[in-house]
C-alpha positions in Angstrom: 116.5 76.2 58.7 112.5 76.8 59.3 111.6 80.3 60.1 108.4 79.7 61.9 106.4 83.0 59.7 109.4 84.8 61.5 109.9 87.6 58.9 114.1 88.9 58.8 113.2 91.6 60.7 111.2 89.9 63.5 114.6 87.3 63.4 116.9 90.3 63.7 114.6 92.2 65.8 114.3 88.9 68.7 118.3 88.4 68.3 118.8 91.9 69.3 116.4 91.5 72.0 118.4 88.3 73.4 121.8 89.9 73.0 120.6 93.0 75.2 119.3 90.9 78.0 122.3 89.1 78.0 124.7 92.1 78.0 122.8 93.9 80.8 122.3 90.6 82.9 126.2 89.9 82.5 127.7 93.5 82.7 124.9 95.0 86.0 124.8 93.0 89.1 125.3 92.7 92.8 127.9 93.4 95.3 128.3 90.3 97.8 131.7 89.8 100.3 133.9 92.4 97.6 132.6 90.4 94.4 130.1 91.7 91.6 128.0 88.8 91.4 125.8 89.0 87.6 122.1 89.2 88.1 122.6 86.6 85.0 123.3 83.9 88.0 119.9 84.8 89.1 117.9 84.4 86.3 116.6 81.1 84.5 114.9 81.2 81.0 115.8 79.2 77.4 118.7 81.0 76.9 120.4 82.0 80.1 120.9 79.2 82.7 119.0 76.8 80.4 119.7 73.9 82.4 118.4 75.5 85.4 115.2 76.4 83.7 114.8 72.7 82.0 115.7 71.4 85.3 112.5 73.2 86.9 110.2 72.4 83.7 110.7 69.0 84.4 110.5 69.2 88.2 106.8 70.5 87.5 105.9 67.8 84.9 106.8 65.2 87.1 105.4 66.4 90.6 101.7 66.6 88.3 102.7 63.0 87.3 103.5 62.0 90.6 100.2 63.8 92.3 97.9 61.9 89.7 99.5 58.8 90.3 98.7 59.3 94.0 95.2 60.0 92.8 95.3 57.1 90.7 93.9 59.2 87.8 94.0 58.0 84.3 95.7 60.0 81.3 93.8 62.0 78.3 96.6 63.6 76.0 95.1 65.9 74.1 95.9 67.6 70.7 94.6 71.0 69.5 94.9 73.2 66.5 93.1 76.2 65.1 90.9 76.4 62.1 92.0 76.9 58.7 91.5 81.0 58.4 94.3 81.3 61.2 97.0 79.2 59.0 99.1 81.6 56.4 100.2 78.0 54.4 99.0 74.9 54.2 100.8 71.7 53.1 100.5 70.1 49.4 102.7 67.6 48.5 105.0 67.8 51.0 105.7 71.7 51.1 104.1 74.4 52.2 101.9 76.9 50.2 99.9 79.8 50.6 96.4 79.5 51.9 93.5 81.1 50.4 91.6 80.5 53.0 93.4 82.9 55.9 91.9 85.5 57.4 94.7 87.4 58.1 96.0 87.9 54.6 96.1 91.1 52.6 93.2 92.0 50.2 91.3 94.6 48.6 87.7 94.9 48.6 85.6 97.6 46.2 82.7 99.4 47.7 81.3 102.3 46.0 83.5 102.3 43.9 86.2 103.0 46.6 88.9 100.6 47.5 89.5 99.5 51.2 92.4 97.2 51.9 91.3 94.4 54.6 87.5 95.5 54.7 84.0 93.8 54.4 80.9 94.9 54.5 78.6 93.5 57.5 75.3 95.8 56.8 74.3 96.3 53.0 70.7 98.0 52.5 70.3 100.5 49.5 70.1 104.2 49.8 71.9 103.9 53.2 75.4 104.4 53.8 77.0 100.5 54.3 78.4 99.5 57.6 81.8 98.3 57.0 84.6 96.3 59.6 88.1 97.0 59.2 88.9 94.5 62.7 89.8 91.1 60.2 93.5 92.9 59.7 96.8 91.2 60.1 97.4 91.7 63.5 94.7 89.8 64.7 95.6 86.7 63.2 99.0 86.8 64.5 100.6 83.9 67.0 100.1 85.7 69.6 96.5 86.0 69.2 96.4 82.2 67.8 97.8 80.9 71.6 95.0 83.0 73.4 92.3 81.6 70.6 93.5 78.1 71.8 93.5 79.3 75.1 89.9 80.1 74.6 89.2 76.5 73.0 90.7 74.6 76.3 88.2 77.2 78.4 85.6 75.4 76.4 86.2 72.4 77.4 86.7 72.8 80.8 83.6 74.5 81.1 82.3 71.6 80.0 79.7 69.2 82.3 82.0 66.5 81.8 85.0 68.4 83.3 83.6 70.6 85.6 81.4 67.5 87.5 84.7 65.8 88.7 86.3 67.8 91.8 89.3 69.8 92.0 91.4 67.5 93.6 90.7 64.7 91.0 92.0 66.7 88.3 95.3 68.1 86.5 96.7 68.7 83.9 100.1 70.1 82.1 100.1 71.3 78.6 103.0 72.8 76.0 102.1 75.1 73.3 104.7 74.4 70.1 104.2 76.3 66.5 103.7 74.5 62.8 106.3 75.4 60.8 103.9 78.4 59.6 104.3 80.1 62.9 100.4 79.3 64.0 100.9 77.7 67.6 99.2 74.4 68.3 98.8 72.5 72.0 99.8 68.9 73.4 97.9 68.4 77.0 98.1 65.5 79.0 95.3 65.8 81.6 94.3 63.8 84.4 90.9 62.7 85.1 89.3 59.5 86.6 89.1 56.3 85.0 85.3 56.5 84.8 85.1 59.9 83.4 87.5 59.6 80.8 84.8 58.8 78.2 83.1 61.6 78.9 85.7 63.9 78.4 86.4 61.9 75.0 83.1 63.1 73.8 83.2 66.4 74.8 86.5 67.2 73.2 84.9 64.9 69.8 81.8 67.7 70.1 83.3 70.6 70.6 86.4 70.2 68.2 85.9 67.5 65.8 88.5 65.9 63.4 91.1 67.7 62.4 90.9 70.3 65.0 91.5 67.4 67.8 93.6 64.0 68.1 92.8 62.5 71.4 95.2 59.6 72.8 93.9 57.9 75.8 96.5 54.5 76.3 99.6 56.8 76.9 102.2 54.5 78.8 104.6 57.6 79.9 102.6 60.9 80.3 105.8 62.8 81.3 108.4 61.5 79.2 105.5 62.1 75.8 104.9 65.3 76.8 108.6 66.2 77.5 109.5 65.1 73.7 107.4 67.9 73.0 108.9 70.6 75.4 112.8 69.5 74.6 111.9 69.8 70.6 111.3 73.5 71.4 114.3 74.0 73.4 118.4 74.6 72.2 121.2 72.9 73.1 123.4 75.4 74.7 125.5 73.3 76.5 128.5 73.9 74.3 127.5 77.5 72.7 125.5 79.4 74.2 124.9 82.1 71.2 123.3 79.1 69.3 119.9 80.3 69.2 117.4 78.9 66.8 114.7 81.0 65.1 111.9 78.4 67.2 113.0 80.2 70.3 113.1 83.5 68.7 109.3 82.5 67.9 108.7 82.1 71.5 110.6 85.4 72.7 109.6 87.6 69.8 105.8 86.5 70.2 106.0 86.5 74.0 104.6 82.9 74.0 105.2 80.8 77.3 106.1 77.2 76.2 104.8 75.1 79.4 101.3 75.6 82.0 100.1 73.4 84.5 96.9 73.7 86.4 96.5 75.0 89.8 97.1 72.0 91.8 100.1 73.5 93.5 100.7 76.9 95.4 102.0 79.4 93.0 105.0 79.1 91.2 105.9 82.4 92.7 106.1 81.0 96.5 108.3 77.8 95.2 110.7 80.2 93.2 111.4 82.5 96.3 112.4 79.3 98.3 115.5 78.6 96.3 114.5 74.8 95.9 113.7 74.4 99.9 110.7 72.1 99.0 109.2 70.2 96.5 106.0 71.9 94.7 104.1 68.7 96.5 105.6 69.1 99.9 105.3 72.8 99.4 101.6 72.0 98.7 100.8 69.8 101.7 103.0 72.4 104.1 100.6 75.0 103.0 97.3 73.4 103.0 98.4 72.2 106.7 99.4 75.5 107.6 103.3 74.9 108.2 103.8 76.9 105.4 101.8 80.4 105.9 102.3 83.3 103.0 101.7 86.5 103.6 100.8 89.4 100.9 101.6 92.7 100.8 97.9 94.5 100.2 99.5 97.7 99.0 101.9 96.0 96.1 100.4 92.6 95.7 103.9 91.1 96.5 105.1 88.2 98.8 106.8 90.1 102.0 107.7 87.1 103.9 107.0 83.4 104.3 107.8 81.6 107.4 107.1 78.0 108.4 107.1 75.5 111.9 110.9 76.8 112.6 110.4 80.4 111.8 111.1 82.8 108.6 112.1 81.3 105.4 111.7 84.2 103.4 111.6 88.2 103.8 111.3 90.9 101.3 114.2 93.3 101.3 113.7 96.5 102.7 114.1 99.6 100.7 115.6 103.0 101.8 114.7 105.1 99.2 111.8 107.2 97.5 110.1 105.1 94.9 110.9 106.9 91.3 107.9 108.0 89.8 106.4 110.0 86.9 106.3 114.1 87.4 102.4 113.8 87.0 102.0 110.9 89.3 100.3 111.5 93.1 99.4 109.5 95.8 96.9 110.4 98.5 96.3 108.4 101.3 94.0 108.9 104.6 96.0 108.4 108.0 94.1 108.7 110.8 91.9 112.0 109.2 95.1 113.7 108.4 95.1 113.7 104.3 98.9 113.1 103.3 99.6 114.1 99.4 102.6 113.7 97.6 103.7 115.7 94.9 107.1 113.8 93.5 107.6 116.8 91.0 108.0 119.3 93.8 109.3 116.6 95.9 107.6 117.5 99.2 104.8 116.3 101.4 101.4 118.6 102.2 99.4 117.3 105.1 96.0 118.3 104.3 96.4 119.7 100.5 94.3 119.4 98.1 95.7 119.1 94.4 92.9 121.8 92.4 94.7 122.1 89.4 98.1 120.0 88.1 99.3 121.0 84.6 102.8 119.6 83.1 105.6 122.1 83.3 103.6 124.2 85.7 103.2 124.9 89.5 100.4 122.7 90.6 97.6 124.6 92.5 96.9 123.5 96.0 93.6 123.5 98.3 95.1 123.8 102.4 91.2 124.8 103.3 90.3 121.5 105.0 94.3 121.3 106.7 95.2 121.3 110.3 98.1 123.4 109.4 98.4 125.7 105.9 102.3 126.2 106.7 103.0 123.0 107.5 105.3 121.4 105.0 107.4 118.3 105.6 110.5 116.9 103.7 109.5 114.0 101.9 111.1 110.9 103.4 111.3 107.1 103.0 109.0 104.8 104.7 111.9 103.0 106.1 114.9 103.7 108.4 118.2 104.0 106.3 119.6 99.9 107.0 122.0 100.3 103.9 125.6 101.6 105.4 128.5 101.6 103.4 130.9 98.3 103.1 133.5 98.5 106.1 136.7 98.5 104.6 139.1 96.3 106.0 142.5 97.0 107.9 145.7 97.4 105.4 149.0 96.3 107.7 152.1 99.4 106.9 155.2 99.0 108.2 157.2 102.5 108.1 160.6 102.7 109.2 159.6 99.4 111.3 156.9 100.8 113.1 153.6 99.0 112.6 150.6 101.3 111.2 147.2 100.3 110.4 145.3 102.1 107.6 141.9 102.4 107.9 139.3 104.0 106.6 141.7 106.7 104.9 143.3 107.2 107.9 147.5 105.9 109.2 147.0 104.9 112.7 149.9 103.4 114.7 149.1 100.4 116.8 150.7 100.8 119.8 151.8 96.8 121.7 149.1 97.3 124.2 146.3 98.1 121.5 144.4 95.3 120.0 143.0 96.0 116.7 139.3 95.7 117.3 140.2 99.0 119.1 140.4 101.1 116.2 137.9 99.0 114.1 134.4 100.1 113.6 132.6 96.9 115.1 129.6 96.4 112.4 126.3 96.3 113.8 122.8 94.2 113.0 119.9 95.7 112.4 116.6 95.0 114.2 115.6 92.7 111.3 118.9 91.0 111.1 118.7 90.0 114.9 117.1 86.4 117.0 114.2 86.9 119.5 116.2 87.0 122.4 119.2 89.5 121.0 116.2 91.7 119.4 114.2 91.8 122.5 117.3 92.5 124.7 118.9 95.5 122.4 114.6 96.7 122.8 114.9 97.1 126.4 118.2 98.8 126.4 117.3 101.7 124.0 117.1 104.9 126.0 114.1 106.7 124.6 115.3 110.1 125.6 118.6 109.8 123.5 118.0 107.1 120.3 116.6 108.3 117.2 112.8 108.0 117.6 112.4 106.4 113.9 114.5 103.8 114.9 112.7 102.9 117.9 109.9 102.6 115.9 111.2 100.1 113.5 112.2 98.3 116.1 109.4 97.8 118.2 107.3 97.3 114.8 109.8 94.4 114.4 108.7 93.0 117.4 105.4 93.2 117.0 105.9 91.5 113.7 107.1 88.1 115.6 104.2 88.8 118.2 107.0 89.2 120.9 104.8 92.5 121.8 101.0 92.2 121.6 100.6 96.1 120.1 99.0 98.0 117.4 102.2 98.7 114.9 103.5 102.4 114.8 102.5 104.1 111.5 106.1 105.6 110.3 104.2 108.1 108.0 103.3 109.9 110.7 106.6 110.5 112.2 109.2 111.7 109.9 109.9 114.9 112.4 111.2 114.1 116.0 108.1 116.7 117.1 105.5 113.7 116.2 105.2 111.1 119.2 104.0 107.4 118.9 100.3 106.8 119.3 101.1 103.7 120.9 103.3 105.0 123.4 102.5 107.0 126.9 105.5 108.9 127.7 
């Protein structure tokens, strides 16, 4: 079996990596309808729900395939490999053998008389001390390294006249990075250009990388199914066991190389992830350039928070309830309408107005309150959003004692009587504001007595509303209200 440059210990080291994921994916999960469902049924990579993750590798290849097609674009499939200082053997005869020629090899160099291991000498002028460089070490000339060089080399190229002349939309590509059997990575691209500017792209590739460091193909009958022989090669069979890992993968996971890019022709593979499968990343394309599809961004996180289309919402971030777990030295100041809000999670409260002079591990941090509204004012540090997380109900156990009919519930023996029905003693579950249609969300928002309801709660719900532009108002800010003696600015009582 080939070992990629994988040394035992990066083997053993990748294998224990796998095996963890794997325990904690398959032992931690979810609790859905009184089952633990395994994040591992959530998660698609080589080596946990391959097929899944083939099944989407090959989804992409084709939908670039099928778009150039459209297009009517012509195939380039591109080969790439690195120079000869980045390969630790070279081939002779039919095996493989050290080469003298790579940079990232071990070596001694002598320089007054002083030995330096990995060293050369860049500046040499007598009577002055010499100016040495100790950057050409091993780790530079590792795998990882050798994808971003290539990475670098295909920047080259499409910085190129050739490239950059035709437009966007009559270009794309998909590409697969695979290693020699020395561990140094190499690239297969098939890219998609038109017919007359495929000859310009020949000779830009032939100047910039000449023979051996290219192989250009440009009468490739199958893009796809080429390119695919070259993706499958690098992936297990693990139909049958699923602990039959070879040490190629263990290249890719140990190395933290990604096997498969395409270009940007699509939305991001984020948004087609978070929509199960809904659309195809071309209808999924057109949907969002025509604005059926809209995204929007969360500015504070950089996350999706919900997508929603012609018929309504299609996808929504979850909520969370609860403080977000930080680092003791970590603080966040934020400006709400000229009231200074910083929050110290060691101390675990919130100082309106407070100034952090002085913050030393292990100590009390010193606090400024000169430019506050309020120096005693001190408020409990709270979640940004309403507790929506109850506790599962528990459903009703039928006991017959002494042939009387009980129902326990909720840790409790409660006899039903003949005239009681039993969604009398049950606690009736109830949506929240999020959970609930236009019409039942706008109807519960008009039946909340303001005098009586938590004031919190009013606020996320109206903020929902606002959301779906059922109410044409600024959104309450929840910061500002974690006391009942706050009122909403958006409110007149």
């Amino acid at each position: 079996m080939e070992n990629y440059g994988l040394s035992k210990y990066q083997i053993k080291s990748a294998i224990n990596k796998v095996n963890f994921n794997k325990e904690f994916m398959l032992n931690n999960g979810v609790h859905i309808d009184d089952k633990i469902v395994p994040f591992a049924d959530f998660v698609a990579n080589s080596y946990t729900n391959a097929d899944r993750y083939i099944a989407e590798l090959q989804h992409r290849a084709w939908s670039v395939y099928e778009y150039a097609k459209e297009k009517c674009l012509s195939n380039v499939f591109i080969t790439l490999t690195l120079p000869s200082h980045w390969h630790p053997k070279k081939k002779f005869k039919k095996r493989l053998i050290t080469n003298k020629k790579f940079s990232g090899r071990k070596y001694i160099a002598t320089i007054n008389k002083i030995k330096f291991l990995n060293c050369h000498v860049t500046q040499r002028i007598p009577l002055v001390e010499p100016l040495l460089d100790f950057t050409n070490t091993i780790d530079k000339y590792n795998p990882r390294n050798a994808s971003k060089e290539l990475s670098k080399m295909l920047k080259e190229l499409f910085n190129e006249r050739s490239y950059r002349s035709i437009d966007k939309d009559d270009r794309c590509y998909f590409r697969v990075t695979e290693p020699h059997k020395d561990g140094t990575p190499h690239v297969h691209m098939s890219l998609f250009v038109p017919a007359d500017k495929v000859q310009f792209i020949v000779n830009s590739v032939n100047r910039l990388f000449p023979a051996p460091l290219s192989k250009i193909e440009t009468e490739v009958k199958s893009p796809v199914k080429y390119l695919m022989k070259y993706v499958l090669k690098t992936l297990d069979d693990l139909r049958e066991d699923t602990s039959k890992i070879t040490n190629l993968s263990l290249w890719y996971l140990y190395h933290g190389i990604s096997r498969f890019y395409t270009s940007r022709t699509f939305v991001a593979l984020e948004v087609y992830r978070k929509l199960n499968g809904m659309y195809t990343l071309r209808d999924l394309t057109k949907s969002y350039n025509s604005e059926d599809v809209n995204v929007y961004i969360d500015t504070t996180t950089q996350k999706i928070s919900k997508i929603d289309n012609q018929y309504g919402t299609i996808y929504t971030q979850k909520p969370v309830n609860w403080s977000q777990k930080l680092d003791d030295s970590y603080r966040i100041s934020t400006r709400i309408k000229f009231k200074i809000i910083t929050k110290i999670k060691k101390e675990k409260y919130t100082f309106i107005n407070a100034k952090v002079i002085q913050n030393i591990p292990f100590l009390i941090p010193i606090l400024d309150f000169e430019s506050g509204i309020d120096k005693n004012t001190v408020i409990q540090l709270d979640s940004g959003f309403e507790s929506i997380y109850k506790d599962k109900i528990q459903k009703p156990i039928d006991v017959i004692i002494d042939g009387e009919e009980f129902i326990l519930y909720h840790h409790q023996l409660k006899r039903l009587d003949e005239n009681q029905k039993l969604s009398d003693i049950l606690i009736k579950s109830k949506k929240q504001p999020y959970q609930m249609n236009d019409l039942h969300l706008y109807e519960y928002y008009q039946n909340l007595d303001i005098e009586t309801c938590d004031l919190k709660h009013y606020a996320v719900t109206k903020n929902v509303l606002i959301d779906r532009r059922i109410i044409d108002e600024p959104k309450i800010n929840l910061a500002l209200y974690q006391d009942d003696f706050f009122k909403f600015e958006s409110e007149v009582f």
